[in-house]
C-alpha positions as MATLAB code, in Angstrom:
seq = 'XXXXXXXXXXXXXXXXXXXXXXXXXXXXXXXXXXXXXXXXXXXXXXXXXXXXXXXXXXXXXXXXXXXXXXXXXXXXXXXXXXXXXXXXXXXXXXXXXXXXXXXXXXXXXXXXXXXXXXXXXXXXXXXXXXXXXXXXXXXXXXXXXXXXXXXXXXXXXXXXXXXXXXXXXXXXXXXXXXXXXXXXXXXXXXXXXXXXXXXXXXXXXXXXXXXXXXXXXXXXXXXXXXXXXXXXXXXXXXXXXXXXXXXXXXXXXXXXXXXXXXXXXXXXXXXXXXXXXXXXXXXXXX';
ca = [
      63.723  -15.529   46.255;
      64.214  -15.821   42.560;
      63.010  -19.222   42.112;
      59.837  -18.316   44.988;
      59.176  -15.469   42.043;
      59.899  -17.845   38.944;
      57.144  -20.696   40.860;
      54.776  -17.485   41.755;
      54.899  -16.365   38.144;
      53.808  -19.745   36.737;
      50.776  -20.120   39.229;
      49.367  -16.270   38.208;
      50.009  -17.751   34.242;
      47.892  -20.979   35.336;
      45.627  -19.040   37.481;
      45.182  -15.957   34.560;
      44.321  -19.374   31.977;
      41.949  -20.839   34.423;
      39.833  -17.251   34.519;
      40.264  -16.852   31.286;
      38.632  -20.392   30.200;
      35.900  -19.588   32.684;
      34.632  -16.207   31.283;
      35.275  -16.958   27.085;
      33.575  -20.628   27.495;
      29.984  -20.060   26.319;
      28.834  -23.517   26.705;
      29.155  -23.167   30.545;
      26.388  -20.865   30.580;
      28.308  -18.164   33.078;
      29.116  -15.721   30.027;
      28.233  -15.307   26.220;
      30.444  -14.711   23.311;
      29.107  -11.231   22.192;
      30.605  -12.016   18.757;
      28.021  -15.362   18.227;
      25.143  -14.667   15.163;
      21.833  -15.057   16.035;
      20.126  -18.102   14.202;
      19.004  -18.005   10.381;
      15.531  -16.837    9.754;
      13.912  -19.554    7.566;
      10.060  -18.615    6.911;
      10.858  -15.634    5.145;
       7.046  -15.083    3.683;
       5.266  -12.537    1.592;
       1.910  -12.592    2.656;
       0.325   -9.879    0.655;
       0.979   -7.838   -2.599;
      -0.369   -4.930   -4.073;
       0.839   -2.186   -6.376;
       3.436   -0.629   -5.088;
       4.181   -2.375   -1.875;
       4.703   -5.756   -0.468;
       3.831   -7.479    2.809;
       6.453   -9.839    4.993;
       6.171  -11.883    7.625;
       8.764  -14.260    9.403;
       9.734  -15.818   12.912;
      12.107  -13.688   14.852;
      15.695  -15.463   15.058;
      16.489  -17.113   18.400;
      19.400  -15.554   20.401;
      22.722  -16.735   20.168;
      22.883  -17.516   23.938;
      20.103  -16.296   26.769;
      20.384  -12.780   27.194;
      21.801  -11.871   23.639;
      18.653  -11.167   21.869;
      19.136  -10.012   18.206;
      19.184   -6.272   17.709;
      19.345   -5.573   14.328;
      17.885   -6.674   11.036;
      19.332   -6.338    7.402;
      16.461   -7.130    4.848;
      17.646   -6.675    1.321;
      15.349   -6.804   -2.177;
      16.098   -7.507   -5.551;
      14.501   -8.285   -8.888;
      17.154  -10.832   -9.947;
      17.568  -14.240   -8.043;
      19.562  -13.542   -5.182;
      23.226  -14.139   -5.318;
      25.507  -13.892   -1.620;
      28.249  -12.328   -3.430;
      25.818   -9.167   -4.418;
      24.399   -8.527   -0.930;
      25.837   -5.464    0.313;
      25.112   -3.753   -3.080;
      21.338   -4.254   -3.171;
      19.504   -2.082   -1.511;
      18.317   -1.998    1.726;
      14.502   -2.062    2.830;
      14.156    0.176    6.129;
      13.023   -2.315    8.768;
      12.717    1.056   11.466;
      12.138   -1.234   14.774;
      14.929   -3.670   17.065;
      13.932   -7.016   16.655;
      11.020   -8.935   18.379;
      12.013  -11.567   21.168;
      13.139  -14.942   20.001;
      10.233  -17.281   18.062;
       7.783  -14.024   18.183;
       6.192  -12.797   15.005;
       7.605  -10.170   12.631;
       5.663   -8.148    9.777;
       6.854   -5.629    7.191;
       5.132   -3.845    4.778;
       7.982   -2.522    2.231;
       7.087    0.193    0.406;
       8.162    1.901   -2.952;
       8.262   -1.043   -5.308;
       7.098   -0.800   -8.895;
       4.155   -2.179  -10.422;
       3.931   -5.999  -12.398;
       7.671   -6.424  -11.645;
       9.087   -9.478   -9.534;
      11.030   -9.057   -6.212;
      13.005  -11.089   -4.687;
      13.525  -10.511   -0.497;
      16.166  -11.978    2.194;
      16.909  -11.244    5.572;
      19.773  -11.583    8.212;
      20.117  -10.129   11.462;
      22.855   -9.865   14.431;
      23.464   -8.757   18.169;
      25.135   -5.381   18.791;
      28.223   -4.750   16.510;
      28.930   -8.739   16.155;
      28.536  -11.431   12.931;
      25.684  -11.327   10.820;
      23.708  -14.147   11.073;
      23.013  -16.500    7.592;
      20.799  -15.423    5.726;
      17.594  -16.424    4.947;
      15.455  -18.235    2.879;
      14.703  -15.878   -0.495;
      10.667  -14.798   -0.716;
       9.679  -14.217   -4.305;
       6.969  -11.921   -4.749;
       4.799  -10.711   -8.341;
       3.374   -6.731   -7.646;
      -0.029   -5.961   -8.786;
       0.241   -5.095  -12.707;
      -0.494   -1.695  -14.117;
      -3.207   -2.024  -17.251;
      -3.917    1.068  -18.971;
      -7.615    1.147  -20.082;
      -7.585    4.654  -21.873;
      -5.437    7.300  -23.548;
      -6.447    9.989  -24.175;
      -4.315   13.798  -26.074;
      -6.765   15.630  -24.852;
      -6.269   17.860  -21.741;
      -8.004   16.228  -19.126;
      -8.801   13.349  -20.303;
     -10.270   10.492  -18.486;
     -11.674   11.254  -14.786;
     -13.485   10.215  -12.050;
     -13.736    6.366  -12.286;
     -15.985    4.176  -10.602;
     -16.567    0.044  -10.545;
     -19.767   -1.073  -11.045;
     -20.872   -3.654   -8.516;
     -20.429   -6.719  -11.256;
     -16.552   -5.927  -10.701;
     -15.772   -5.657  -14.794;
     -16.957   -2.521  -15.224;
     -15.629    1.209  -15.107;
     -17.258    4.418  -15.436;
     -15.163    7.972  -16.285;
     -15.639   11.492  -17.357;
     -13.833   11.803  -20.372;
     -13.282   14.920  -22.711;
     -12.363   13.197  -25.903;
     -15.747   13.488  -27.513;
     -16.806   16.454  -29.980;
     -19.046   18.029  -27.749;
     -17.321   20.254  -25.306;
     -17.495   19.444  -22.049;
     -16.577   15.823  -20.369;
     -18.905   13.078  -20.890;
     -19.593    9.636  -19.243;
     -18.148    6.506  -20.677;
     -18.326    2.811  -19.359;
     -15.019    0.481  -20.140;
     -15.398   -2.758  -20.240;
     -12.572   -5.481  -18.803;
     -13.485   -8.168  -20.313;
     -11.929   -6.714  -23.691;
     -14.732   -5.223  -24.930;
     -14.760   -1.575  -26.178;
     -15.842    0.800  -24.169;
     -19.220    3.082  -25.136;
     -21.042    6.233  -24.353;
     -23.478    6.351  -21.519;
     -26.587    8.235  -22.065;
     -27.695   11.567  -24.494;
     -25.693   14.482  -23.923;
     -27.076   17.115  -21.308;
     -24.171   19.492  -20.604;
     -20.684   18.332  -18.759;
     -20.971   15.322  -16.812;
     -18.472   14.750  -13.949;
     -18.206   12.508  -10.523;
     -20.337    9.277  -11.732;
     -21.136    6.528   -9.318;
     -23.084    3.601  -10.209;
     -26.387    2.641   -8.013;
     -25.480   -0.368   -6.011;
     -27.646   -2.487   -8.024;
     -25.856   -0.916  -11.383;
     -29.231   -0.087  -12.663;
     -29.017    3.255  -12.676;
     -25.921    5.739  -12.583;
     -25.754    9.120  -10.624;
     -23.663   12.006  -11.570;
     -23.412   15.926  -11.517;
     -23.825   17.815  -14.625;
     -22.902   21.576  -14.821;
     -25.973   23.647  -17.286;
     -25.870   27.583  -18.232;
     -29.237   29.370  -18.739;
     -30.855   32.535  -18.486;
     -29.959   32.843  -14.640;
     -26.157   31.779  -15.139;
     -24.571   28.627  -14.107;
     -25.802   25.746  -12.246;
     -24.411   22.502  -10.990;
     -27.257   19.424  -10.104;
     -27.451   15.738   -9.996;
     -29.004   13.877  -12.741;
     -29.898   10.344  -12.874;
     -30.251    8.187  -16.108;
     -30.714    4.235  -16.325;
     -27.459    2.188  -17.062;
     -27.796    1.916  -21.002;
     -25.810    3.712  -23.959;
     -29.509    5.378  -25.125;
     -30.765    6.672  -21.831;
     -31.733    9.986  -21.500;
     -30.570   11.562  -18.291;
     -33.140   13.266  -15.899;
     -31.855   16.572  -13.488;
     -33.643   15.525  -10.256;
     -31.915   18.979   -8.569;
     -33.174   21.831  -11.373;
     -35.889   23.375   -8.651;
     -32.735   23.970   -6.169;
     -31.066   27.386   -5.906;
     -27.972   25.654   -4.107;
     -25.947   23.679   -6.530;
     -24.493   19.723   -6.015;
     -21.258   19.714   -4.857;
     -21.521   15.945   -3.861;
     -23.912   13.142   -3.281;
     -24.075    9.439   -2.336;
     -26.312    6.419   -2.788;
     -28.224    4.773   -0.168;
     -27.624    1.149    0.450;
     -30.630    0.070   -1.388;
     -30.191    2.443   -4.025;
     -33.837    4.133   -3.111;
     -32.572    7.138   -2.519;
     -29.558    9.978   -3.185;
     -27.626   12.333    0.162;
     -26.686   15.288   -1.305;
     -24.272   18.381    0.042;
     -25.462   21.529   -1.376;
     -23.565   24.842   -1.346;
     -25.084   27.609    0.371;
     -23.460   31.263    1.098;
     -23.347   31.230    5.040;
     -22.567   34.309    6.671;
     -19.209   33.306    8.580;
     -17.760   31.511    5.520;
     -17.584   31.436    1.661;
     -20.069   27.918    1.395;
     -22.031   26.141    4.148;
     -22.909   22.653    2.903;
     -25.611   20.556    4.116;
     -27.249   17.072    3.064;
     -30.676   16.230    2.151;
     -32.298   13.130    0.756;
     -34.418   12.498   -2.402;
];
């Protein structure tokens, strides 16, 4: 009976091996290793930059074995080189979604970066609670640079800007000037300095060039015998123009307006007491 039990015992212990080989061996194809990392990402990309914020793309990871997709990602940043040793101490861009099925198409727009300052960005990823893949290739990326055309101690200061259609050009309100009020200034970006636009004719504020740059558009507040108004005046595109108000017949005053596409004529919204609310704007057409 003894030796019966002694032979039984080493068939279970060759039996138990035999299952055990079966279900652990991956290769076979009748079970995965939930442990296995997912493959390295290598097309890390940055596709787009602007200011504050930078755009990714890369090829989801294939899965370890069918079945075991990848369900996590870790993307990291930093603006120094990379180094492996340093991973878990930079910080960590919030990817917010599972992975994408194996070979499909990932983008990520990361947000809060800083301005003309280099980042560097790498990626791993992993199934469930197991290894971490490799990680990827690093994607360098430049952010848009910060260039500060005007300072100003005065309390407002420059306002309102607007590029002129030629793309090197800015106009502001600005209240830097001895007369009181703001007044309209056009910056150059070429380096050269910027000038005043047109004669004074009371506060100018909201400027927007024509779309041929010929002419610019902007509303002007004026006090007179009948209190305070607020109109749109037009004056040609030169440092000696002399602005003309277009609105001074309207009771209503300019609280906005817009070019047409040929730059023929101005939409304005004029403020009306309505009797169901404070204002009632409407638009009309020079």
């Amino acid at each position: 009976m003894a030796l019966m039990a002694s032979g039984g015992d080493a068939a279970l212990r060759r039996m138990a091996l035999c299952v055990a080989t079966v279900f652990t061996c991956g290769s076979t194809g009748w079970a995965s290793d939930p442990l296995a990392a997912p493959s390295m990402v290598g097309d890390l990309t940055v596709i787009a930059a602007e200011l504050n914020q930078a755009t990714l793309t890369w090829t989801a990871p294939e899965p370890p074995s069918p079945g075991l997709p990848a369900s996590e990602y870790d993307l990291r940043r930093s603006v120094l080189p990379f180094e492996e040793a340093a991973w878990d101490s930079l910080p960590r861009v919030l990817v917010g979604r599972p992975p994408a099925a194996g070979g499909g198409m990932e983008v990520l727009v990361a947000h809060q970066l800083t301005g003309h300052q280099t980042y560097f960005f790498a990626v791993r990823s992993r199934v469930g609670h197991g290894s971490w893949s490799a990680i990827s290739n690093v994607a360098r990326v430049a952010t848009v640079p910060v260039e500060r055309i005007t300072i100003s101690a005065e309390p407002r200061g420059a306002m309102t800007p607007d590029w002129c259609s030629d793309g090197h050009s800015v106009i502001f309100s600005a209240d830097w000037d001895a007369a009181p009020g703001s007044r309209l200034h056009v910056q150059s970006l070429r380096g050269e300095r910027s000038f005043l636009l047109g004669a004074a004719a009371g506060e100018a504020l909201s400027a927007r060039w024509s779309p041929d740059a010929g002419r610019v558009g902007f509303l002007t507040r004026r006090a007179d015998e009948q209190g305070q108004h607020q109109d749109l005046a037009l004056l040609d595109a030169s440092a000696d123009a002399t602005p003309i108000i277009v609105t001074r017949d309207l009771s209503e005053p300019v609280t906005a307006f817009a070019w047409s596409p040929d730059g023929r004529s101005v939409a304005l919204v004029l403020e009306a007491a309505g009797p169901r609310s404070r204002s009632a704007p409407s638009a009309q057409c020079l």
